[in-house]
C-alpha positions in Angstrom: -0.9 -10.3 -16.0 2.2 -10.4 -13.9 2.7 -7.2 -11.6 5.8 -5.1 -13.1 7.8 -3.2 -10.3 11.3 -0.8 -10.3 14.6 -3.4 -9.1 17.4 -1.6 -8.3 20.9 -3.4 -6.8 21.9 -2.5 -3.9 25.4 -0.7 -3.6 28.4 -2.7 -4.5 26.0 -5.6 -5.4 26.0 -7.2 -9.0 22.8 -8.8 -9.9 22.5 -11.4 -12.7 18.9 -11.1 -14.2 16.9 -14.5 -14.1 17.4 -14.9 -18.0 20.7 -14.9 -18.4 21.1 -11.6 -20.4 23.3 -9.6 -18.3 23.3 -7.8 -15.2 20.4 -5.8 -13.4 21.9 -2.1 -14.5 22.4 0.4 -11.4 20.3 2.8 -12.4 17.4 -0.3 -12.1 15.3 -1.4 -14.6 11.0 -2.2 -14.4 10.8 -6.0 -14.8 8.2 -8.8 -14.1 7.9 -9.8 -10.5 8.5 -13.2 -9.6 9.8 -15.3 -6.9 13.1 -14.5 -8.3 13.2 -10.7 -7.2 11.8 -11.6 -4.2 14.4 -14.0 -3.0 16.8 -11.5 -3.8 15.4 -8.5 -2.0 15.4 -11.2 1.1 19.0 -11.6 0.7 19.7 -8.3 0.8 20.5 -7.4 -2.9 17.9 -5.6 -4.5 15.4 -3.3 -3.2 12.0 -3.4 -5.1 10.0 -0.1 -6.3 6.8 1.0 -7.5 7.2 1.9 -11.2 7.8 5.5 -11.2 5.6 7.8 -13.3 7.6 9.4 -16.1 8.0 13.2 -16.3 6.2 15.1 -13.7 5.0 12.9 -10.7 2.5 15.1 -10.5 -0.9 14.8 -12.6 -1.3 18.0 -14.4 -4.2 20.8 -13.4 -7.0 21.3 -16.2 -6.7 24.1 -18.1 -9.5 26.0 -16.2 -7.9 25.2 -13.0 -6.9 28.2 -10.7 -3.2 28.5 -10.4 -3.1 28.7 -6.4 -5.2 26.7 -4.1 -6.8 30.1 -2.9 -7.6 31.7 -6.1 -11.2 32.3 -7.0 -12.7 33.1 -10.4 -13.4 36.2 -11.8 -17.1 37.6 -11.0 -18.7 40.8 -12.6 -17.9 42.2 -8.8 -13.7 41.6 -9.3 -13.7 42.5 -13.0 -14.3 46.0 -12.2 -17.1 46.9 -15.1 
């Protein structure tokens, strides 16, 4: 399986993509990496990414987790019966 990364142009630089179907877009795009992307991050035109994780960057807390790192669960002592 070939490694997929995030390619973004640098500023100002137009960036054919290796199949001949346009332009790499400015906002970047997650493509296949190959000997192409890397001769054109060592010229100075592209800069190459980790694909970013969609939404929240963040992987969410279980349900049952505490809100704040310090909380602690309720006992018979802090539910006050």
């Amino acid at each position: 399986m070939t490694e997929q990364k995030y390619i973004t142009p640098k500023p100002g630089m137009i960036v054919p993509l290796p199949d001949g179907n346009g332009n790499l877009p400015v906002e970047g795009k997650v493509v296949a990496l190959n000997s192409y992307w890397y001769q054109r991050q060592s010229d100075g035109d592209v800069t190459i990414e980790d694909v970013p994780v969609p939404g929240n960057a963040q992987p969410e807390a279980p349900m049952n987790a505490p809100m704040f790192a310090d909380a602690q669960p309720e006992t018979s002592k802090t539910k006050g019966n």
